[in-house]
Backbone as CSV, one residue per row, in Angstrom:
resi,resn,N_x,N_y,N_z,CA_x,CA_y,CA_z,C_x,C_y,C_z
1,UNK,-2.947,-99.549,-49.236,-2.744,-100.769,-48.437,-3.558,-101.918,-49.017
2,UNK,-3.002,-102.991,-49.019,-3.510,-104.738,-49.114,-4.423,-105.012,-48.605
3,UNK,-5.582,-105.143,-48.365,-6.330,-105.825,-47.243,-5.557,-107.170,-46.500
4,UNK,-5.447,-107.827,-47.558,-4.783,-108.949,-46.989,-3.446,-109.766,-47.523
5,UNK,-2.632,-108.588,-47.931,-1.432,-109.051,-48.870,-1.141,-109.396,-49.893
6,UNK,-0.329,-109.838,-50.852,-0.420,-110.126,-52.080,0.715,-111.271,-51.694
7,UNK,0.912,-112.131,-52.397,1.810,-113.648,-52.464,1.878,-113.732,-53.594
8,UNK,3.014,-113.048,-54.808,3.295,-113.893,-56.164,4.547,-114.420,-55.846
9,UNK,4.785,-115.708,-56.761,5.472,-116.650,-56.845,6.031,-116.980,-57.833
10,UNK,6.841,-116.945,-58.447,7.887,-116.922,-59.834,8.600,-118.548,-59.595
11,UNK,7.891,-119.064,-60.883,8.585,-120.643,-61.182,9.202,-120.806,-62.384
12,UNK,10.026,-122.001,-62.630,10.626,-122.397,-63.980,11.466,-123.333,-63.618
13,UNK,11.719,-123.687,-64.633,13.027,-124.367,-64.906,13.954,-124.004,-64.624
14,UNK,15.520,-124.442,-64.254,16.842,-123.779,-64.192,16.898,-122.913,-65.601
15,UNK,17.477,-121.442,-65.245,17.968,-120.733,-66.058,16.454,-120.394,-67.343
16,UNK,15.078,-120.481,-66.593,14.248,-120.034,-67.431,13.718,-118.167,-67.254
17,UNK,15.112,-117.695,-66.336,14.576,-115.899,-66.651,13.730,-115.486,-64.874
18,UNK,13.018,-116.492,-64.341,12.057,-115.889,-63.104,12.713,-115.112,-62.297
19,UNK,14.302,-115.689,-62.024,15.027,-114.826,-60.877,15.026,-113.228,-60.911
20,UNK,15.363,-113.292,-62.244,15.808,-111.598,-62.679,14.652,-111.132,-63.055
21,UNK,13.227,-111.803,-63.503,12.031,-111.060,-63.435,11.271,-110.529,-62.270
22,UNK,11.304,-111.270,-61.126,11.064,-111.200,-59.274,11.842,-110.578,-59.314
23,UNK,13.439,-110.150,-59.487,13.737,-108.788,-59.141,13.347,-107.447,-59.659
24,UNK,13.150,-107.536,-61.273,12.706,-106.588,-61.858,11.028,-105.873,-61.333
25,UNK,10.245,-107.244,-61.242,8.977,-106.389,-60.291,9.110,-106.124,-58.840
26,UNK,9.841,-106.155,-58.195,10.425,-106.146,-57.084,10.548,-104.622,-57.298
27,UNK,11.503,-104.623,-58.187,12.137,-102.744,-58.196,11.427,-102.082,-58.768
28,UNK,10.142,-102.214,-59.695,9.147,-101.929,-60.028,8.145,-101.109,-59.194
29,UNK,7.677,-102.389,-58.395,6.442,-101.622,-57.331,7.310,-101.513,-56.290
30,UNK,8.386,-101.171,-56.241,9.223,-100.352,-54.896,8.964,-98.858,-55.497
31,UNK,9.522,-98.861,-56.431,9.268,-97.596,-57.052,8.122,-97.222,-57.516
32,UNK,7.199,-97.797,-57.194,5.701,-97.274,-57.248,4.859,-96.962,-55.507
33,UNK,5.815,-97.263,-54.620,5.349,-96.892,-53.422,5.052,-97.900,-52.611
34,UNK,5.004,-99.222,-53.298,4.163,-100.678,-52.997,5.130,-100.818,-51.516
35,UNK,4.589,-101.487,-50.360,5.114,-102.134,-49.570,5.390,-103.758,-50.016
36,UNK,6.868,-104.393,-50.678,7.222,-105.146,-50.776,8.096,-105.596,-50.386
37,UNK,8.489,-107.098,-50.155,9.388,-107.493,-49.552,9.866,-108.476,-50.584
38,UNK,11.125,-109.306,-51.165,11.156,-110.122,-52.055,12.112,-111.212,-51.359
39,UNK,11.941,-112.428,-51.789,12.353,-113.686,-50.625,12.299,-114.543,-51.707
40,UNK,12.939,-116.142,-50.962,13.430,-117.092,-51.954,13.345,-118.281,-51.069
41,UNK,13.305,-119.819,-52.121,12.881,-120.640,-51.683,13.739,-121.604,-52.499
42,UNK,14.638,-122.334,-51.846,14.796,-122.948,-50.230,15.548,-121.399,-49.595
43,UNK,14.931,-121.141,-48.532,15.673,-119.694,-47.958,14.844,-118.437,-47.409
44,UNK,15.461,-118.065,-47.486,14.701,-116.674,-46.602,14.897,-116.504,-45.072
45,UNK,15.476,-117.430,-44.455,15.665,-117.201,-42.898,16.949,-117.897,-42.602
46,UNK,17.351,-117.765,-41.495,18.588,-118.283,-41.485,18.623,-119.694,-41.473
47,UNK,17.631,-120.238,-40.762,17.452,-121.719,-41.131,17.195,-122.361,-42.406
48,UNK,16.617,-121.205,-42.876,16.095,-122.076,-44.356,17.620,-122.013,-45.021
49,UNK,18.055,-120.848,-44.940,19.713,-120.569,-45.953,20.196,-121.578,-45.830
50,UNK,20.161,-122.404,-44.697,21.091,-123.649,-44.564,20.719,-124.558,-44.861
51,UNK,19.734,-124.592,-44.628,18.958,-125.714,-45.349,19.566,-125.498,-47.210
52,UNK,18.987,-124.501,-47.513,19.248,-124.150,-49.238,21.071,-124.862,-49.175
53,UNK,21.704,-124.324,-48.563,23.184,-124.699,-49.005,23.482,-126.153,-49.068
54,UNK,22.830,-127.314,-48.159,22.522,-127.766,-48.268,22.207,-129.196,-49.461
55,UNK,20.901,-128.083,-49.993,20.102,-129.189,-51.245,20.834,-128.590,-52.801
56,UNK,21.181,-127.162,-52.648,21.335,-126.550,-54.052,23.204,-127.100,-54.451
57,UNK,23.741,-127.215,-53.348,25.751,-127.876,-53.715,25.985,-128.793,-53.493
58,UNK,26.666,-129.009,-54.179,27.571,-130.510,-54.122,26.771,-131.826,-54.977
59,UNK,27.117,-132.634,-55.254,26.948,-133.742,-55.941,25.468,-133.564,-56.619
60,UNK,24.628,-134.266,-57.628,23.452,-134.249,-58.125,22.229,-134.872,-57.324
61,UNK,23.669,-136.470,-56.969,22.876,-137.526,-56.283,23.061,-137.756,-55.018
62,UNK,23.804,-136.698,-54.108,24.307,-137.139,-52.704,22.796,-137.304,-51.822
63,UNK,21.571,-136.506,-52.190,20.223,-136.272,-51.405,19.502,-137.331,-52.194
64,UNK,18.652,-138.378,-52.129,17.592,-138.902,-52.220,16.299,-138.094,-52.241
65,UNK,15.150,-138.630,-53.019,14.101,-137.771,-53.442,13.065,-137.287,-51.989
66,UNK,12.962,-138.604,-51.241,12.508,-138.296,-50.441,13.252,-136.737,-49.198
67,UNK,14.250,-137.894,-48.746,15.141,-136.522,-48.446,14.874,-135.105,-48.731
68,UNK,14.766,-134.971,-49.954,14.734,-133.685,-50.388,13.382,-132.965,-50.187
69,UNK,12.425,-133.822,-50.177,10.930,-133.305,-50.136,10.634,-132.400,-48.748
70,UNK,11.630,-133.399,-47.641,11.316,-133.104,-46.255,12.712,-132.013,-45.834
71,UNK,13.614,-132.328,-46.612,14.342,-130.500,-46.359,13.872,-129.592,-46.717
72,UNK,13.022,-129.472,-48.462,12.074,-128.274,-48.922,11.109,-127.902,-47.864
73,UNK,10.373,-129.243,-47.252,9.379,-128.349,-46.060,9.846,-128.103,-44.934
74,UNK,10.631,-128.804,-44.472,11.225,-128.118,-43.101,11.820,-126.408,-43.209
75,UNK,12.640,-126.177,-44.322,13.137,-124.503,-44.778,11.268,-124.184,-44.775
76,UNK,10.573,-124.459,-45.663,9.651,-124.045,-45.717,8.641,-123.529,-44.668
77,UNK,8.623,-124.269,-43.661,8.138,-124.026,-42.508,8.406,-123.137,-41.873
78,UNK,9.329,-122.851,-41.186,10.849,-121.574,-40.803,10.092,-120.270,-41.655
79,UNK,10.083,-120.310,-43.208,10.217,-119.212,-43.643,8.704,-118.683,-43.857
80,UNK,7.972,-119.896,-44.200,6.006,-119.174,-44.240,5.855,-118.039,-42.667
81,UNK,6.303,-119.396,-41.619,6.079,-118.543,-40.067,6.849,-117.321,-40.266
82,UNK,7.892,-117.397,-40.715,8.954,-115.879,-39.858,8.902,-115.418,-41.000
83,UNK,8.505,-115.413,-42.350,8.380,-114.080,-43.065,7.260,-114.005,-43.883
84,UNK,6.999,-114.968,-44.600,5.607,-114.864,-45.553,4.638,-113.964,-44.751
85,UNK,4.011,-114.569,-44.069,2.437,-115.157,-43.168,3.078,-113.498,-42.460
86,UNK,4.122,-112.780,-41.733,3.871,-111.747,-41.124,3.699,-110.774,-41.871
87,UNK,4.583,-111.122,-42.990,4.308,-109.431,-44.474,3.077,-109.279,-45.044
88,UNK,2.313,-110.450,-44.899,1.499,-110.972,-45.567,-0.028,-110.313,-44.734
89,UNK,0.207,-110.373,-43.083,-0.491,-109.796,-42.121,-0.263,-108.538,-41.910
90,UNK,0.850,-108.083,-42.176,1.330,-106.681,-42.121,0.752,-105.937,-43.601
91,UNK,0.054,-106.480,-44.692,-0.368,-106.271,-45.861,0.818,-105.930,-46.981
92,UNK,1.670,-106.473,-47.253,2.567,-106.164,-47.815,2.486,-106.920,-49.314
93,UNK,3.188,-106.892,-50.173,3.238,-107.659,-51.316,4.685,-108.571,-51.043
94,UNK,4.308,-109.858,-51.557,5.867,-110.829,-50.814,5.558,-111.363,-52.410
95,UNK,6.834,-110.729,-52.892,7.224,-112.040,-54.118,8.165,-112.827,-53.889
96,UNK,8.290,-113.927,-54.185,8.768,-115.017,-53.414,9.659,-116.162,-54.801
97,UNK,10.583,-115.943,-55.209,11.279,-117.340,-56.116,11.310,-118.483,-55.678
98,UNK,10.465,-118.983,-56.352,9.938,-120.560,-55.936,9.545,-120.690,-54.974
99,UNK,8.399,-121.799,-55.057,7.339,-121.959,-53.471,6.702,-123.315,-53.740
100,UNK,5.913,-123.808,-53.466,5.430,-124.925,-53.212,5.535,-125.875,-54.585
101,UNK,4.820,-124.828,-55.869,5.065,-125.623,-57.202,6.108,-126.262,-57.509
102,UNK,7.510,-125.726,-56.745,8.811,-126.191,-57.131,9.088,-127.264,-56.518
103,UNK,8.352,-127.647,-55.431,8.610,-128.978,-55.049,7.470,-130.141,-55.873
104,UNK,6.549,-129.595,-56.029,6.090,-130.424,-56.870,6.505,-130.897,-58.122
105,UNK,6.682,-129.935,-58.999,7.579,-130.334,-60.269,8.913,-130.600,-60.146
106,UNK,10.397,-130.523,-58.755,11.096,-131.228,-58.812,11.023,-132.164,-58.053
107,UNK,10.479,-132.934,-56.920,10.634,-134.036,-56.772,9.007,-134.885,-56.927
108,UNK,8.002,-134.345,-56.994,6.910,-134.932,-57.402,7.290,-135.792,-58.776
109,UNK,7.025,-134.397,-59.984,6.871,-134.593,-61.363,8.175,-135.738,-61.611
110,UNK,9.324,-134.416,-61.452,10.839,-135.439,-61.691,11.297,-136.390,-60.831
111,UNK,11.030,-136.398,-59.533,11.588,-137.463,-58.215,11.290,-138.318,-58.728
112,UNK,9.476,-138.659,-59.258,8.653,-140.002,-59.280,8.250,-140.454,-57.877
113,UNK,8.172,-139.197,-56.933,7.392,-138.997,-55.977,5.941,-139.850,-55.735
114,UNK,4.725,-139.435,-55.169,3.539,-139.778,-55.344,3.228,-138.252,-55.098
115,UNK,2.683,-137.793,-56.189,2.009,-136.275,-56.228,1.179,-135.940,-55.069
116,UNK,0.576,-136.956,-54.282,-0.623,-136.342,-53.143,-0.053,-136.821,-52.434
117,UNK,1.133,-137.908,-52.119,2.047,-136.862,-50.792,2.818,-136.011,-50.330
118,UNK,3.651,-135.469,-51.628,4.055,-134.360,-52.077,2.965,-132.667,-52.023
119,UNK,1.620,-133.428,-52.476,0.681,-132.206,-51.982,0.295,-131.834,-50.861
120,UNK,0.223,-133.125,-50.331,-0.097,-133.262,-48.232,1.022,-132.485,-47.865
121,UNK,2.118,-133.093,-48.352,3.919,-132.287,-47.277,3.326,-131.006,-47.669
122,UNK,2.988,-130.351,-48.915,3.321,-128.972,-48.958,1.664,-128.138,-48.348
123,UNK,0.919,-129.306,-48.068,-0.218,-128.714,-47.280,-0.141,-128.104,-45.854
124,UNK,0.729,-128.634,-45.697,0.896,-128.717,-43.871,2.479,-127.985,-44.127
125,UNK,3.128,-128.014,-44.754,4.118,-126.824,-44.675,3.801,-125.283,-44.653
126,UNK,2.951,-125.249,-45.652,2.417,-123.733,-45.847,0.850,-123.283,-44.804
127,UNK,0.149,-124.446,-44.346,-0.941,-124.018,-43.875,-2.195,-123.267,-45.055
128,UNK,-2.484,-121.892,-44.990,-3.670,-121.535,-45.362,-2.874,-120.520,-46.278
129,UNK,-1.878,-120.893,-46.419,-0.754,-119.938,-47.268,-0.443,-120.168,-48.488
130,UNK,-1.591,-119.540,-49.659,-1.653,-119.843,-50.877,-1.068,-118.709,-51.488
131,UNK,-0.469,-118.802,-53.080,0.038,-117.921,-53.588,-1.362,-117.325,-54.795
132,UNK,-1.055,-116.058,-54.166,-2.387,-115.373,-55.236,-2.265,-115.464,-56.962
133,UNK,-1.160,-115.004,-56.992,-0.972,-115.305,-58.887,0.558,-115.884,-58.678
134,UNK,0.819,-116.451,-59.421,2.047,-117.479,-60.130,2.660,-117.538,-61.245
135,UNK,3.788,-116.736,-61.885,4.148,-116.956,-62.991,4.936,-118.280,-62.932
136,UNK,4.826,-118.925,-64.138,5.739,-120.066,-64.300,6.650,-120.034,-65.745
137,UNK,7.025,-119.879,-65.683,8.401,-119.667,-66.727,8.907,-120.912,-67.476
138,UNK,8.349,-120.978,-69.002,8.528,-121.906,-69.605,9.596,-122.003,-70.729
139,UNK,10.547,-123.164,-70.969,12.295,-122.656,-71.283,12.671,-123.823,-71.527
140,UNK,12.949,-124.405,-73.468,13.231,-125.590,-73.290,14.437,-126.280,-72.512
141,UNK,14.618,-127.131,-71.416,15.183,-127.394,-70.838,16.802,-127.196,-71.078
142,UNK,17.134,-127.832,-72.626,18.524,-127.742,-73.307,19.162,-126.258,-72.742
143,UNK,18.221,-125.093,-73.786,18.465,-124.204,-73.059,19.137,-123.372,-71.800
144,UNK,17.642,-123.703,-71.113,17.904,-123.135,-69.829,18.727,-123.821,-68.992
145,UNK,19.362,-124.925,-69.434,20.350,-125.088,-68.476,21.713,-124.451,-69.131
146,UNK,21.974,-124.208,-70.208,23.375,-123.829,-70.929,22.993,-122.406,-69.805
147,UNK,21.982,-121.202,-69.768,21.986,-120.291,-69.374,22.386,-120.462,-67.934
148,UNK,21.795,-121.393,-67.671,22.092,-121.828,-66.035,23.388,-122.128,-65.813
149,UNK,24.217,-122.645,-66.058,25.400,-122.950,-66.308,26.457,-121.733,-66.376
150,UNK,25.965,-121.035,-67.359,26.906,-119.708,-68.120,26.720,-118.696,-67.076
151,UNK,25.808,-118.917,-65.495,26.419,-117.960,-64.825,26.850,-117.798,-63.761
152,UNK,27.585,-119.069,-63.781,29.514,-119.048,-62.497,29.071,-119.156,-61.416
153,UNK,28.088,-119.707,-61.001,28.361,-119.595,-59.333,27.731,-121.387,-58.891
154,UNK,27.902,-121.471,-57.498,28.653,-122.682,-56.886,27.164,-123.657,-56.675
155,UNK,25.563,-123.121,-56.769,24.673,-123.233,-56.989,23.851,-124.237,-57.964
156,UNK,24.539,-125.199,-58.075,24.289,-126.246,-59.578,24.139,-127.507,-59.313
157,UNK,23.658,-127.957,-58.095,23.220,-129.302,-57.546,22.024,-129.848,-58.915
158,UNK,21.057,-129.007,-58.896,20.357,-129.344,-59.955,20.499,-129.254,-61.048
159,UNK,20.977,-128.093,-61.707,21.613,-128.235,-62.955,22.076,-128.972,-63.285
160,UNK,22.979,-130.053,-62.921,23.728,-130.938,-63.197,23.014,-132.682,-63.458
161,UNK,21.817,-132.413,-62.909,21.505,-133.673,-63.012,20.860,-133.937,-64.880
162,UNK,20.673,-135.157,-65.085,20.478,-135.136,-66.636,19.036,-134.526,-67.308
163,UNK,19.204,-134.436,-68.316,17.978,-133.855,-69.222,17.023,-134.010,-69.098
164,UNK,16.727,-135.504,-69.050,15.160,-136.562,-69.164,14.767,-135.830,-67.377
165,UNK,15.622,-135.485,-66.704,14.829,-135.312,-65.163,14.476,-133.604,-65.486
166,UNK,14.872,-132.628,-66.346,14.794,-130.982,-66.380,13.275,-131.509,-67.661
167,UNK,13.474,-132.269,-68.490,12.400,-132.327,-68.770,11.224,-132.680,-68.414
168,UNK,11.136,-133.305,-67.317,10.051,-133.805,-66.224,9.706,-132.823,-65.673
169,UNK,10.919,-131.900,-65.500,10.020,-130.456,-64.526,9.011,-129.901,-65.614
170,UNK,9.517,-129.595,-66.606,8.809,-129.061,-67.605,7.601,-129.024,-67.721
171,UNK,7.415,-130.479,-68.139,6.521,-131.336,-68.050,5.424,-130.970,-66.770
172,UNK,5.888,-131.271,-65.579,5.541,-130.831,-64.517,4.502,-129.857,-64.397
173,UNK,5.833,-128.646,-64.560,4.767,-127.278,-64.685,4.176,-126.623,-65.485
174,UNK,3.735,-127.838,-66.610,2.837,-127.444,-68.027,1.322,-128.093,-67.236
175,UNK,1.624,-129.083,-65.948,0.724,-130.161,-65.482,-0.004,-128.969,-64.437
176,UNK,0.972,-128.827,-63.830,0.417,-127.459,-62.811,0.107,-126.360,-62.851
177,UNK,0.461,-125.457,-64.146,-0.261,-124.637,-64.820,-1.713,-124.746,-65.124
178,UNK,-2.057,-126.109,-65.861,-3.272,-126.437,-66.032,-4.492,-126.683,-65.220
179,UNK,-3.586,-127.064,-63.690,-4.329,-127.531,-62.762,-4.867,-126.729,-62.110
180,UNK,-4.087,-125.612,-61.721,-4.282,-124.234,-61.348,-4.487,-122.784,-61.713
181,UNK,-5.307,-122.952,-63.146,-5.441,-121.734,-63.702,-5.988,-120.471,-63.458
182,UNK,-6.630,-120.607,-62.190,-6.909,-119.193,-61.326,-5.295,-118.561,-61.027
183,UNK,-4.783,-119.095,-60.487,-3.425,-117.948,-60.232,-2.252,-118.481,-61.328
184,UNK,-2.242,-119.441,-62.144,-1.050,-119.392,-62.824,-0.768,-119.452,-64.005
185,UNK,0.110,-118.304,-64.932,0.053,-117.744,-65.662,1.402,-118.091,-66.215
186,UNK,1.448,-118.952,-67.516,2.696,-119.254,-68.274,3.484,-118.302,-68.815
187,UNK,4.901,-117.855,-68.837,5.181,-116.902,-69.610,6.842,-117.615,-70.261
188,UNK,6.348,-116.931,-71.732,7.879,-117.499,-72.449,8.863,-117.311,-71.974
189,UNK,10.105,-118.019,-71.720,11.082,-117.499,-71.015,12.148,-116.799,-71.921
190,UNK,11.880,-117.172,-73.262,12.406,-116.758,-74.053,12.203,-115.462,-75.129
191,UNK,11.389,-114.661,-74.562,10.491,-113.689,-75.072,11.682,-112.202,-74.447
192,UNK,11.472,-110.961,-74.854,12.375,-109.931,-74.513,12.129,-109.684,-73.383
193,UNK,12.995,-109.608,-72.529,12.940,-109.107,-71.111,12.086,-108.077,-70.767
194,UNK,12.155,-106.860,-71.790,11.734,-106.200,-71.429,9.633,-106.709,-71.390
195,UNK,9.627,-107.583,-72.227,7.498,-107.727,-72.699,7.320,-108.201,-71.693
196,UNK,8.399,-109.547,-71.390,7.970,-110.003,-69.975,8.134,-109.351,-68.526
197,UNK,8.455,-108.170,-68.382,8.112,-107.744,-67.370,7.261,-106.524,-67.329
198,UNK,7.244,-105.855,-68.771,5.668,-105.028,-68.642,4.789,-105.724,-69.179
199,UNK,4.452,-107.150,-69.155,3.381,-108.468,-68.968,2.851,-108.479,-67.784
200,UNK,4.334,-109.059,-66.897,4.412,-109.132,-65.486,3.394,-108.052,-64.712
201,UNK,3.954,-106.507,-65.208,3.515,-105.816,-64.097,2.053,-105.593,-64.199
202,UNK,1.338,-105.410,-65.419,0.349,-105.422,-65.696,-0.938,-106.483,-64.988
203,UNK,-0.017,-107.637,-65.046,-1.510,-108.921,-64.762,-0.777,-108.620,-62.711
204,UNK,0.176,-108.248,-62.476,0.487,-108.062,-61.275,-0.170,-106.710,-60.621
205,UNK,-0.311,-105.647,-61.326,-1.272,-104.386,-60.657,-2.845,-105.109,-61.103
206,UNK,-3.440,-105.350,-61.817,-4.621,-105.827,-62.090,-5.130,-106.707,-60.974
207,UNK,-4.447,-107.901,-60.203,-4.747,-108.278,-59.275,-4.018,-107.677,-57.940
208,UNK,-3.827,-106.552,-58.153,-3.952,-105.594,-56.925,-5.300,-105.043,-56.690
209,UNK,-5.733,-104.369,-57.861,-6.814,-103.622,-58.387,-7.961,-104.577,-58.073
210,UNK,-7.798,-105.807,-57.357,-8.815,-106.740,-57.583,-10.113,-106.131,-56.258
């Protein structure tokens, strides 16, 4: 058992690999006995889902930046209370696709936001609800969006918007990596699936072991 839970958080760019790595440690420490639960952001509750359907379809530009800051925390809110914060009390391990960083690097970094009110919204969204380690998934943008693209589904609000804004995330979370180097840990997105997830599991049991 956790004393007090574990919270990793898988970031990137569109189509930089995190989705299918959060599942891969997901099925990992399931099969190691771990009490885990794995969840997603915008989402995880029924309010948040709608919220997600929402911000992730239809047009690039139909939502405004602001807009968007205050749908990420409102889902956000919904889902810290009704699932994080109880798995989390229940001692569980919650890996989570995308969480607070992602609003920072898409509408902070790329919006042209103001970063410390973007940090305030996501202060008071999450409360005392920090993520223990953080991979962030780094993927030159060109890239990861062709990958993003190449896999068919209706999910491409962001994808679609132009380059100079996927390179701002980038950018972004090369900014927030740095800022936060107690829990967050860069990994190539372009490296073999397989290194990056016996990477993953390694710096992920180690701060179990903590």
């Amino acid at each position: 058992m956790i004393q007090n839970g574990l919270l990793i958080t898988f970031e990137g760019g569109e189509g930089s690999g995190k989705s299918t790595q959060s599942q891969i440690l997901y099925d990992t420490l399931k099969e190691k006995g771990f009490e885990v639960i794995k969840t997603r952001e915008p989402g995880g509750t029924k309010f948040a889902e709608i919220i997600r359907e929402i911000l992730v379809q239809g047009e690039s530009n139909k939502i405004d930046n602001i807009s968007e800051l205050f749908l990420f925390a409102a889902a956000r809110v919904d889902h810290v209370q009704k699932v994080i914060k109880e798995s989390l009390k229940n001692h569980k391990i919650v890996i989570c696709d995308r969480f607070i960083d992602s609003t920072l690097a898409y509408q902070g970094y790329a919006g042209n936001l103001d970063l410390d009110i973007v940090k305030e919204v996501n202060k008071i969204s999450i409360g005392e609800i920090y993520p223990d380690i953080t991979f962030i998934f780094d993927i030159d943008p060109t890239q990861g969006i062709e990958r993003a693209l190449g896999e068919n589904n209706k999910e491409t609000r962001f994808e679609e918007k132009d380059i100079l804004y996927h390179k701002k995330i980038r950018d972004g979370y090369t900014n927030i990596a740095r800022d936060y180097p107690h829990r967050c840990v860069v990994i190539d997105g372009t490296d073999d699936i397989e290194q990056i997830s016996k990477k993953i599991l390694e710096l992920t049991l180690d701060k179990i072991n903590e």
